[in-house]
C-alpha positions as CSV (number, residue, x, y, z in Angstrom):
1,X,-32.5,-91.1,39.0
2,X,-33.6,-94.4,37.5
3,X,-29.8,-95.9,38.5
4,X,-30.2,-94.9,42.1
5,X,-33.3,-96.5,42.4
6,X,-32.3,-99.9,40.5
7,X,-29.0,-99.9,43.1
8,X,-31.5,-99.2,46.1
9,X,-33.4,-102.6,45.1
10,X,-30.2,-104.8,44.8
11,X,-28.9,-103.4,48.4
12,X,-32.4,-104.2,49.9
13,X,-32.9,-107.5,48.4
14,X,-28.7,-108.6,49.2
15,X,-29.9,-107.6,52.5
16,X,-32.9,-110.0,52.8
17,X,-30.9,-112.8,51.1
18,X,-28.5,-112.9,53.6
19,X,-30.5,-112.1,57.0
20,X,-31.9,-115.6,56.4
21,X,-28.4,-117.2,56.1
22,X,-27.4,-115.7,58.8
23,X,-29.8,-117.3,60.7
24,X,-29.6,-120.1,59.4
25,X,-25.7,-120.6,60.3
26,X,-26.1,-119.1,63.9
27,X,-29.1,-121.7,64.7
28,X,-26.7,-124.5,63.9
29,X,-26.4,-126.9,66.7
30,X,-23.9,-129.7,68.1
31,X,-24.1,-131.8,71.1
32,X,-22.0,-131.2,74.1
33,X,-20.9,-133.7,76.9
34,X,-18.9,-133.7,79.7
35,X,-18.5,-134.1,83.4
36,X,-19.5,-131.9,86.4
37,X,-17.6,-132.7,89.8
38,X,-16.2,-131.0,92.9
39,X,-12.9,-130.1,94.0
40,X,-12.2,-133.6,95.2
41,X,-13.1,-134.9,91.6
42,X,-16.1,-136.7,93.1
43,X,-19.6,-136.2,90.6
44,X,-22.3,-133.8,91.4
45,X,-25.7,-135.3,90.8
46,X,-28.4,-133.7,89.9
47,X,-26.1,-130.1,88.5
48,X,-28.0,-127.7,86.1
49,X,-26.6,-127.4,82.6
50,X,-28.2,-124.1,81.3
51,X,-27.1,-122.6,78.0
52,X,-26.3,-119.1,78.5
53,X,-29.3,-116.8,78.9
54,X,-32.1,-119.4,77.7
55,X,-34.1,-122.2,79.4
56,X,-32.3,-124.7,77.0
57,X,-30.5,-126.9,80.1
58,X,-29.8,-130.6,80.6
59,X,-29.1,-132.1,84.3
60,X,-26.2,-134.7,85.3
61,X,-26.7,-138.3,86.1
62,X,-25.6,-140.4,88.5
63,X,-22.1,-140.2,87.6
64,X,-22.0,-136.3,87.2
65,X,-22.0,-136.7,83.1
66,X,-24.5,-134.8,80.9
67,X,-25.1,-134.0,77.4
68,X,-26.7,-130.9,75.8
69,X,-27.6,-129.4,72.2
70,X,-26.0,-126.2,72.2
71,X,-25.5,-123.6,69.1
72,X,-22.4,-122.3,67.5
73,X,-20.6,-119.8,69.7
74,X,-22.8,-120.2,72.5
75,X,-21.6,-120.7,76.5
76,X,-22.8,-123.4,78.9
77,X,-23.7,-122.0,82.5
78,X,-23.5,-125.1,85.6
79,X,-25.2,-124.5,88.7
80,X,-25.5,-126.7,91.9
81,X,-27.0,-126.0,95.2
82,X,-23.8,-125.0,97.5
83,X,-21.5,-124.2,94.4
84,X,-20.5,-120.9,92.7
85,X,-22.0,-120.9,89.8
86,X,-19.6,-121.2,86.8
87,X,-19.7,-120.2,82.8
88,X,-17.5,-121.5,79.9
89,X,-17.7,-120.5,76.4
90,X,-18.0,-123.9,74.6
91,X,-17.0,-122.8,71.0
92,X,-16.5,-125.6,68.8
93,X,-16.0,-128.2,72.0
94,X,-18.1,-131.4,72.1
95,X,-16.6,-132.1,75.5
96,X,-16.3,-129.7,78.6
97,X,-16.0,-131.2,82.2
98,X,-16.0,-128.2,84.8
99,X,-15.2,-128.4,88.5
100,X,-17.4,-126.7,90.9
101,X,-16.1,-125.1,94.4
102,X,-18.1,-124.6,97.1
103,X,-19.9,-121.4,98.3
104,X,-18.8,-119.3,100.9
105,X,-22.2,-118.5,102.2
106,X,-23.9,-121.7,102.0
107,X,-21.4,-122.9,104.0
108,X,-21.7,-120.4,106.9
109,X,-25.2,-121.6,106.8
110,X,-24.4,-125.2,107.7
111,X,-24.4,-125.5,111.8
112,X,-22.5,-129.2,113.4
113,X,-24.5,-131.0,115.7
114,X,-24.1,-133.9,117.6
115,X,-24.6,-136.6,114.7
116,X,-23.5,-134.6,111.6
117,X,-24.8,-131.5,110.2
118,X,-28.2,-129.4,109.4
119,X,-29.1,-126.0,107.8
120,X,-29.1,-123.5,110.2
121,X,-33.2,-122.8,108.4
122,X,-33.9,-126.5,109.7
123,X,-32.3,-125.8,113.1
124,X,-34.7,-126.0,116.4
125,X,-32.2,-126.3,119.1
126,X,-30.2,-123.1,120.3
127,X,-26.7,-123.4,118.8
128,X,-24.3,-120.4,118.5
129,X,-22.1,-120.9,114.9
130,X,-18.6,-118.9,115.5
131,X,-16.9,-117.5,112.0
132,X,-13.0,-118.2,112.0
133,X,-12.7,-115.4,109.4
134,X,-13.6,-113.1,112.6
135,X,-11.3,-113.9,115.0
136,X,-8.2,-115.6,112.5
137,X,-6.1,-112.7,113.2
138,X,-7.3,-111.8,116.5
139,X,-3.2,-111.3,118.8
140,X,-4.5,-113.8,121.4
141,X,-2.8,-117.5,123.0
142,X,-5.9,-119.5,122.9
143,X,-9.2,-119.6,121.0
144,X,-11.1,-118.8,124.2
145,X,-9.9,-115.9,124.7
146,X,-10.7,-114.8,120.8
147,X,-14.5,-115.8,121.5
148,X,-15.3,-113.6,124.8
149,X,-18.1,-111.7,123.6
150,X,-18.9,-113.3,120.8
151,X,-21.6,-115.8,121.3
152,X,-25.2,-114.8,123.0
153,X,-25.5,-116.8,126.4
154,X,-21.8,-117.9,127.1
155,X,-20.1,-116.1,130.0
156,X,-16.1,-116.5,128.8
157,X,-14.2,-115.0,132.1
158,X,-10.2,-115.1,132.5
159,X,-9.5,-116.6,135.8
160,X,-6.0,-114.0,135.9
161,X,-4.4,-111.9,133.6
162,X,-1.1,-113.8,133.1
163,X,-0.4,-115.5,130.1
164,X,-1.7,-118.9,129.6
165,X,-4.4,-119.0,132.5
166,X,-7.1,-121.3,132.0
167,X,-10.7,-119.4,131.3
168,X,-14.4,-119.6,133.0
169,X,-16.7,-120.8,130.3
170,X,-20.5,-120.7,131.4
171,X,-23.2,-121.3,129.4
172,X,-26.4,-120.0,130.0
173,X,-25.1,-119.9,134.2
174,X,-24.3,-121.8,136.8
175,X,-25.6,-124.9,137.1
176,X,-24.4,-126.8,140.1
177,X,-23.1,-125.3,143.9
178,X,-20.5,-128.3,143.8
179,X,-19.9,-129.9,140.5
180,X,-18.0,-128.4,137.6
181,X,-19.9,-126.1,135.7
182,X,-17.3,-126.4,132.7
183,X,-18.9,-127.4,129.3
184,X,-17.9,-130.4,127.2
185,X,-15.2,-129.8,124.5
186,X,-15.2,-132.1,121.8
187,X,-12.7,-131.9,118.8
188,X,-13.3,-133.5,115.9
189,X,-15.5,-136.4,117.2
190,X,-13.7,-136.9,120.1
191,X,-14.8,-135.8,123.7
192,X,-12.1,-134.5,126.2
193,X,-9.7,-134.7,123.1
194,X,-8.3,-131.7,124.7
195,X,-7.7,-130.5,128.3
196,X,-8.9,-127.1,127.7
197,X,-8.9,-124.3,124.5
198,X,-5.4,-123.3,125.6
199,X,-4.7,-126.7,124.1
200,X,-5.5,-126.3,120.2
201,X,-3.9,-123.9,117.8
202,X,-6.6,-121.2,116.7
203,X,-5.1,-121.3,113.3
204,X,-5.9,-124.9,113.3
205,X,-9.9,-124.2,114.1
206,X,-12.5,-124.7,110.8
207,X,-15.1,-124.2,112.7
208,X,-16.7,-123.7,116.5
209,X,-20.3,-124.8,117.4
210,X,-21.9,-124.1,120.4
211,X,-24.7,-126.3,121.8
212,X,-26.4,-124.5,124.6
213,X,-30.0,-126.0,125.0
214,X,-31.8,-129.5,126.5
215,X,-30.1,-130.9,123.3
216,X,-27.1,-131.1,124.0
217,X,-28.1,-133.6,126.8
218,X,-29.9,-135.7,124.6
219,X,-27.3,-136.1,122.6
220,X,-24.3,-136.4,125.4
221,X,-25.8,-137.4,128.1
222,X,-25.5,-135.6,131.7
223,X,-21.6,-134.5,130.4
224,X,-23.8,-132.2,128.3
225,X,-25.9,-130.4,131.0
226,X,-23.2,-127.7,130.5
227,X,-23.2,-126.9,127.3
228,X,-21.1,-128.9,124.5
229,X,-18.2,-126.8,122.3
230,X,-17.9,-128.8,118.9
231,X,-14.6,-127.3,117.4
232,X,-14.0,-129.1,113.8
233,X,-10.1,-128.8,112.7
234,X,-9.2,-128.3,109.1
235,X,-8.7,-131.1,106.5
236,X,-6.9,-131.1,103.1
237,X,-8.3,-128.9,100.3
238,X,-7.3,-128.5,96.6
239,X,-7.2,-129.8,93.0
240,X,-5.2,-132.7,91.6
241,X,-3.1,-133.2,94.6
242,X,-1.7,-129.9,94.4
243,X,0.0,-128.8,98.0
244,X,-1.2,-125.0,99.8
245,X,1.1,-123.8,101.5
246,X,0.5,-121.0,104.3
247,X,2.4,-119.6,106.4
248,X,1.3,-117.0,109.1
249,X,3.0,-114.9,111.8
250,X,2.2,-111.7,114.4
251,X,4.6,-109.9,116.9
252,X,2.9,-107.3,119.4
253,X,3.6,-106.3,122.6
254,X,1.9,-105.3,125.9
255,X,2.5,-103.5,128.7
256,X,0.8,-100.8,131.3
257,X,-1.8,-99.0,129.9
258,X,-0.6,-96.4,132.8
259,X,2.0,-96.0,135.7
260,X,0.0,-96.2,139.4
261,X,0.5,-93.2,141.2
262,X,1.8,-94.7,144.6
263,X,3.6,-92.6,147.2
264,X,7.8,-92.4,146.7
265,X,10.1,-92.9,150.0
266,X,10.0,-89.3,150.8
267,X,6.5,-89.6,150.6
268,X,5.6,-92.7,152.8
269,X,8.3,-91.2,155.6
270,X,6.1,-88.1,156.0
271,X,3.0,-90.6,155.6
272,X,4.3,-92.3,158.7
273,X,5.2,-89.6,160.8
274,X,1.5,-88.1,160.4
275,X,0.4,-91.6,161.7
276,X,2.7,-91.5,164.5
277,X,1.4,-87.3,165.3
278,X,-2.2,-88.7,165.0
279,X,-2.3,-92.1,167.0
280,X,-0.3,-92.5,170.5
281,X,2.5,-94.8,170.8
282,X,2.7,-95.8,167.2
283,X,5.6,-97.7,166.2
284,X,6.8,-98.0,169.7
285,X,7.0,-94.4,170.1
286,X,5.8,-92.4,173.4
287,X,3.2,-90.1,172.2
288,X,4.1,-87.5,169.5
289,X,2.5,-83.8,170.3
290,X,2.9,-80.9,168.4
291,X,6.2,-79.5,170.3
292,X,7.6,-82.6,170.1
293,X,11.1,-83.3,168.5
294,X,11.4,-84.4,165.3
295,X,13.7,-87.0,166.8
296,X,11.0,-88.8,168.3
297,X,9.5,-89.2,165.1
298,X,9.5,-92.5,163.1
299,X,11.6,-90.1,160.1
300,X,13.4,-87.2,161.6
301,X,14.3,-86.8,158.1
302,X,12.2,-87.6,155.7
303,X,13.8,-85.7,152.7
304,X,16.9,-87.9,153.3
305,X,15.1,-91.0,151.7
306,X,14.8,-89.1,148.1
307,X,12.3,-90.9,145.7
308,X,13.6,-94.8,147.1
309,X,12.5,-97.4,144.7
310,X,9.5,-97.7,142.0
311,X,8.9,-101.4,142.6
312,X,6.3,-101.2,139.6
313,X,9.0,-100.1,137.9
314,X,10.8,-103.2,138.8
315,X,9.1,-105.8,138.4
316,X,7.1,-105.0,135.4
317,X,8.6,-105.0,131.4
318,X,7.4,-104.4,128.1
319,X,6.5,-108.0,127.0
320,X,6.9,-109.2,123.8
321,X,4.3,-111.3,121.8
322,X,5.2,-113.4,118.8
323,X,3.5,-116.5,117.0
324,X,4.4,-118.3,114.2
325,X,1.8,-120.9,111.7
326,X,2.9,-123.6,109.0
327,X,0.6,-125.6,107.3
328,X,0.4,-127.6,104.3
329,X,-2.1,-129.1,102.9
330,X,-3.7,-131.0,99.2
331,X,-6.3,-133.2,97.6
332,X,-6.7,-135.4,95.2
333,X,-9.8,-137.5,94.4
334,X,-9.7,-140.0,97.2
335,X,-7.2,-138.7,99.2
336,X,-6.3,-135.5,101.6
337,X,-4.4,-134.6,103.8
338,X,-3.7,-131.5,106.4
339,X,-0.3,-131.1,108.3
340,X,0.5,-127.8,110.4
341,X,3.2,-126.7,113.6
342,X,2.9,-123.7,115.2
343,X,4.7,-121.4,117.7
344,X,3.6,-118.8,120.2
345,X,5.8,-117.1,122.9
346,X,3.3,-114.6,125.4
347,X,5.5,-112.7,127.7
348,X,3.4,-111.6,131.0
349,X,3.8,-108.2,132.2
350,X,5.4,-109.4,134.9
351,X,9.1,-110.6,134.9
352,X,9.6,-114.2,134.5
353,X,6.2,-115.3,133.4
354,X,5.0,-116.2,130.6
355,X,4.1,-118.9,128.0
356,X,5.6,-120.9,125.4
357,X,3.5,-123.4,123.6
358,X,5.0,-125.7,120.5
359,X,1.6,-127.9,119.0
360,X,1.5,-130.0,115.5
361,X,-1.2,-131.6,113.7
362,X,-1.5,-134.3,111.4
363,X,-4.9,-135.2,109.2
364,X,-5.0,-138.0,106.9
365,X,-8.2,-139.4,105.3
366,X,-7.9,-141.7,101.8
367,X,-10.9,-143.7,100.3
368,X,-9.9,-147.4,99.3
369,X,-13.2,-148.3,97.8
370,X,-16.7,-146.6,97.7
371,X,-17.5,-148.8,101.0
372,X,-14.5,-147.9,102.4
373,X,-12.6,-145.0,104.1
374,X,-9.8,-144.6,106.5
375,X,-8.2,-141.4,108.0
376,X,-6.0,-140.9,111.0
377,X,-5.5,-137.5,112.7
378,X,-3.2,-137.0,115.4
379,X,-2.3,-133.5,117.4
380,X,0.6,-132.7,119.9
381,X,1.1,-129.7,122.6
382,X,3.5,-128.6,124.3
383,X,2.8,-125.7,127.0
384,X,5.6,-124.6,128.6
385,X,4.2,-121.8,131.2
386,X,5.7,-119.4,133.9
387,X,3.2,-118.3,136.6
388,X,3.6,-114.8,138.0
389,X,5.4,-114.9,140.8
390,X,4.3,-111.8,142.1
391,X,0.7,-109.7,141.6
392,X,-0.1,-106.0,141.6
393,X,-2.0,-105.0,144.5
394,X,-3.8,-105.9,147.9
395,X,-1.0,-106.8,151.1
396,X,1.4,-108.9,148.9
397,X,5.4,-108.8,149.5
């Protein structure tokens, strides 16, 4: 009994020996330094260094460099205000740069205005922010047509239903009996960059703001009474100069949602021999009673013309839709650039109409000194478009 309890007291006091050890080695500390930037390599200023799951945290300077006691086998946590959040274990390190991307959300909630940009919580005009992530895969020609519907206050009306036709944009209504009532598109900084939406390749689009209140005048002037469309194209994104690469393409087609029920030759015979019982000297006839011949009517026959021809049938198809998106695009940390073609083919319903268009785009930006930045951006369109040459409906031959 004696021996159990002697080898009792050497476990326990083994125990208490080493708890304090332990501690000791797990509270030792080494300092930690590094860099926090963005994806462009440029510093973030003011980013939180936490260590992992305490309120031991250090902030960056103003060159995005920060240094930090941190334990053995601990993990640093950085945070910045429009940044995911990141976490790396630090181990043994004493140097740990991290780059930071930018949040999804916090970008949504970013609007464009006239001069640059605002949170959409510091916003007082009335301006409608479109997502591209809605209406990127949307089977349509232009970006107009992908936005019917979408923004409170903007009437977006096709003019016809062939392919290529321009739309009606109003916002908030009509505001003049005789002057144009279209609002002012502006792309990139540049106003009447383009002739209308049918003009820029949707796949091109970063995003669409839409200025609908007094301040857009104050901003434009009176080419701002209508409304203002700011559309912002995309730039070059990435790490180390690395290229993306996308490619994108769709095929659909269209046709009648039904066949019009419209009268057959046999049909439109007896149709015209009723015409000619019912009212007197139609189509140069003498008047038709009911014991008169039926070769004084218009059709003595009218079985003899069969079923004639279905000119629906004739001058409507199945039309094919197809569109096709390259794009490449990198950064590095003073430099980016964006570069995309694109191809769509819309077939109209009709025979012989349609649309091709062929655009390209070209975005270049580099910085040669802090005080100093150049870009150049350049687009190109080419619409190639068949009109209908006939229409479904009313007195048309």
């Amino acid at each position: 009994m004696k021996q159990y309890i002697i080898l009792l007291i050497l476990l326990v006091s083994g125990a208490l020996t080493a708890a304090p050890a332990f501690a000791q080695k797990s509270g030792t500390k080494h300092t930690v330094t590094g860099k926090v930037t963005d994806q462009s390599g440029e510093p973030l200023i003011g980013a939180t260094v936490l260590v992992t799951g305490t309120t031991n945290g250090a902030s960056t300077n103003a060159t995005g460099d920060y240094s930090i006691q941190v334990p053995e086998g601990a993990s640093l946590t950085f945070q910045y205000i429009g940044y995911e959040a990141k976490t790396e274990k630090v181990g043994a390190r004493t140097k740990v740069d991290v780059k930071l991307e930018q949040s999804k959300q916090t970008i949504d909630e970013v609007v464009v205005i006239g001069y640059g940009t605002v949170k959409k919580t510091d916003l007082t005009g009335s301006v409608a922010n479109v997502k591209m992530s809605d209406i990127k895969d949307v089977p349509v020609v232009s970006v107009d047509q992908a936005l019917q519907g979408r923004i409170a206050g903007a009437d977006i009306m096709a003019t016809t239903g062939e392919p290529g036709a321009t739309t009606s944009i109003r916002i908030r209504g009509t505001r003049s009996i005789s002057a144009s009532n279209e609002p002012l598109i502006i792309v990139d900084g540049v106003i009447d960059g383009i002739h209308d939406l049918n003009d820029i390749n949707s796949a091109d689009i970063e995003s669409i703001s839409v200025l609908k209140d007094a301040s857009s005048t104050a901003i434009y002037g009176a080419r701002g009474s209508n409304g203002v469309i700011v559309i912002t194209t995309k730039k070059g994104r990435g790490m180390d100069g690395r290229p993306n690469i996308t490619f994108k393409t769709d095929l659909g087609f269209s046709q009648l949602p039904r066949q019009l029920d419209i009268m057959d030759a046999t049909e439109f015979a007896r149709y015209r021999n009723d015409y000619a019982y019912f009212f007197s000297s139609a189509d140069g006839n003498d008047k038709i009673e009911p014991d008169s011949p039926m070769s004084k009517y218009p059709f003595p026959n009218p079985e003899a013309k069969g079923v004639g021809t279905n000119w629906i049938d004739t001058i409507t198809r199945t039309a094919l839709y197809q569109n096709y998106d390259l794009s490449i695009s990198g950064a590095s940390a003073k430099s980016s650039y964006y570069a995309s073609a694109g191809f769509n083919e819309t077939q109209g319903i009709i025979d012989n109409s349609g649309l091709k268009r062929y655009s390209a785009r070209l975005k270049v930006d580099h910085e040669f000194a802090k005080w100093l930045k150049a870009g150049l951006n350049l687009s190109y369109t080419y619409r190639d478009q068949d009109e209908n040459l006939a229409t479904i409906g009313g007195t048309n031959w």
